[in-house]
C-alpha positions as CSV (number, residue, x, y, z in Angstrom):
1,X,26.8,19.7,-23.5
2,X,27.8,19.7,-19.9
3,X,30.0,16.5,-19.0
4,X,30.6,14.6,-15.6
5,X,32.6,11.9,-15.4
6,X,32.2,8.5,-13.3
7,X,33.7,9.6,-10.3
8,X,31.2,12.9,-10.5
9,X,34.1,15.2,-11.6
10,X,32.8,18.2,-14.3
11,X,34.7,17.7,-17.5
12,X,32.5,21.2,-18.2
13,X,31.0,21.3,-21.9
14,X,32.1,19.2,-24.6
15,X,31.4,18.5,-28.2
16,X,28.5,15.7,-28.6
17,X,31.3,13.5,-30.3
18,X,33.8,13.9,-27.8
19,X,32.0,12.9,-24.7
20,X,30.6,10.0,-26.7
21,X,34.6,9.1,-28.1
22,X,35.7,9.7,-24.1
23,X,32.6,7.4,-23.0
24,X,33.9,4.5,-25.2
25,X,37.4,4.9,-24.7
26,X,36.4,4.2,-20.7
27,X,33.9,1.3,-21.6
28,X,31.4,3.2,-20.5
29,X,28.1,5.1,-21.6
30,X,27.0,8.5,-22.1
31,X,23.7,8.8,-20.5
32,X,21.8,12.3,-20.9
33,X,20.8,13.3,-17.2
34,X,19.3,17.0,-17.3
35,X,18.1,17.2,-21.0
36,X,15.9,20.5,-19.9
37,X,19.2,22.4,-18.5
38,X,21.3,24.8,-20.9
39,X,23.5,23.1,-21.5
40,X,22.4,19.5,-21.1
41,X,23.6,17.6,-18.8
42,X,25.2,14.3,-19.2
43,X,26.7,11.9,-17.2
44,X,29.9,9.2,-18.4
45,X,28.3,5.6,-16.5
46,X,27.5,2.3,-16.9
47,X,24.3,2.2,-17.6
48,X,23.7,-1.8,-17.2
49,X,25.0,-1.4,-13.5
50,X,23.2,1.8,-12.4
51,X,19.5,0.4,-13.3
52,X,20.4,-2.9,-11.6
53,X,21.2,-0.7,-8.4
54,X,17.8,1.1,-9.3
55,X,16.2,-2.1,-9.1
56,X,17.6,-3.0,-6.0
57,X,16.9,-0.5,-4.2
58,X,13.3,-0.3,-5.2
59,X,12.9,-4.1,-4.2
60,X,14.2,-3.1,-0.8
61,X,11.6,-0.5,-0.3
62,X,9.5,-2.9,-1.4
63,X,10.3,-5.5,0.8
64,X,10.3,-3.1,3.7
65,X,6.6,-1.8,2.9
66,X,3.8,-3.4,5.3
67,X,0.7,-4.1,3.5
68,X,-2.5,-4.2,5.7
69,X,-5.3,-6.3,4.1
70,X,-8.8,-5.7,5.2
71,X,-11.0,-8.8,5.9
72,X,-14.5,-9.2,5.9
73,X,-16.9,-10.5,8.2
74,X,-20.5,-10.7,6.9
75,X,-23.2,-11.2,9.9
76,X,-27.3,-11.3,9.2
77,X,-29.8,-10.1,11.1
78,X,-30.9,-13.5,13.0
79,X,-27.5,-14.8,13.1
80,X,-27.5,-16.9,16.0
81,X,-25.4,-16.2,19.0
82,X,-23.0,-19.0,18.5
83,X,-22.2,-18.2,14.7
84,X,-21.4,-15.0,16.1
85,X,-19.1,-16.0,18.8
86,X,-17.5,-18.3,16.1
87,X,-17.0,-15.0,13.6
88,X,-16.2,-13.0,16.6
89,X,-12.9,-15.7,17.2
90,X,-12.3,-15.7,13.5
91,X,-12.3,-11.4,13.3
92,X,-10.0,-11.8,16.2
93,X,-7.6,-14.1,14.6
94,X,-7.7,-11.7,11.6
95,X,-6.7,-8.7,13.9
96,X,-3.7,-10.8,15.8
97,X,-2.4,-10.9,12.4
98,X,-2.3,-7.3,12.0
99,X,-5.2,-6.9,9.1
100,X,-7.8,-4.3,9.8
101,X,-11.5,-6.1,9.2
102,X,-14.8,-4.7,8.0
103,X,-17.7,-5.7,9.5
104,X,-20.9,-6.2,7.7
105,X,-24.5,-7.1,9.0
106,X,-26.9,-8.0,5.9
107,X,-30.4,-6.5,5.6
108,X,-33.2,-7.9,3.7
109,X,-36.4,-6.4,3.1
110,X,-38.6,-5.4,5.9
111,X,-35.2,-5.3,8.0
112,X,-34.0,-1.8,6.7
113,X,-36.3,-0.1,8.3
114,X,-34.4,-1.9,12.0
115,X,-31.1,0.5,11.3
116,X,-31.1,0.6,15.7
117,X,-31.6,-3.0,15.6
118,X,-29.0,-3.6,13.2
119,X,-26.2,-1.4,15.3
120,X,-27.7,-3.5,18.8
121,X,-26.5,-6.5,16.6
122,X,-22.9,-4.9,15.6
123,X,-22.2,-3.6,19.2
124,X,-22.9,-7.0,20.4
125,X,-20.5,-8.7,17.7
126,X,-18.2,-6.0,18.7
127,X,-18.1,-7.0,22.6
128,X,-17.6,-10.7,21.4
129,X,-14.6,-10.2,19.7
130,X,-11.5,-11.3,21.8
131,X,-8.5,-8.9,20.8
132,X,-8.6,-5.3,22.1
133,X,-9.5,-3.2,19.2
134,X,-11.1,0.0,18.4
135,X,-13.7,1.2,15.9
136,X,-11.8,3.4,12.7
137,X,-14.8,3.5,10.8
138,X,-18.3,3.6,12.6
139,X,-21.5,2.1,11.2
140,X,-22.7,3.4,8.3
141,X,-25.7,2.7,5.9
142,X,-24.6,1.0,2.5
143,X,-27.0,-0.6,-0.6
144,X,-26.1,-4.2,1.3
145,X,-27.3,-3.3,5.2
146,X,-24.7,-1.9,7.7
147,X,-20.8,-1.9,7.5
148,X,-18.2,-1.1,10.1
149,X,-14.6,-1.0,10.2
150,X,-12.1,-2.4,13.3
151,X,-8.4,-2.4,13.8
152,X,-6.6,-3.7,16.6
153,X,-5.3,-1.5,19.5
């Protein structure tokens, strides 16, 4: 098997008993990296230490990823015009704090058959809402009544 040592220096190909006998005389492990190439590849490290680096840095990406939420508003058909300003504020707040939000107007019944009513309703929630924003996803039909999706601008 091909052999490099801790500092990345080839020792070139070795007996299986050697590189393990030169691992332990270091304190060290042999760890197989390339098991696929002819001749394997191995690699004379401490193992411990190099998955707690491996660790580390994937908690730093982690930590450095930004995860956008989507919130929901839910609005009915005769919602009155104050419970809309007050979820208007509310989808506003939820945009200031960087979440995308997902609008949804609720159609019972007989009210299906008002899809143009039902986008009236969301344009009018949309001019309501305080925060600039713009519309990713427009209004589409779903089995509960209407749904929309804003983020801010």
């Amino acid at each position: 098997m091909q052999v490099v040592d801790e500092t990345g220096k080839n020792l070139g190909v070795l007996d299986t008993y050697k590189a393990i006998r030169m691992a332990q005389e270091h304190g060290l492990d042999l760890v197989e990296i390339a098991p696929t190439a002819k001749p394997p590849v191995c690699k004379i490290m401490d193992l411990g230490k190099y998955k707690y680096q491996q660790a580390k840095k994937e908690h730093q990406r982690k930590t450095k990823q930004k995860i956008i939420e989507i919130k929901g508003i839910r609005i009915g058909f005769s919602t009155s015009s104050h419970d809309l300003e007050h979820k208007a504020k509310q989808a506003g707040k939820f945009l200031t704090e960087g979440n995308k939000v997902r609008i949804e107007i609720k159609l019972k019944g007989r009210e299906k058959s008002h899809q143009d009513l039902a986008k009236e309703k969301l344009n009018i929630f949309l001019t309501l809402i305080p925060v600039k924003h713009k519309v990713e996803e427009e209004p589409k039909k779903s089995p509960i009544g209407m749904t929309m999706t804003i983020t801010k601008s």
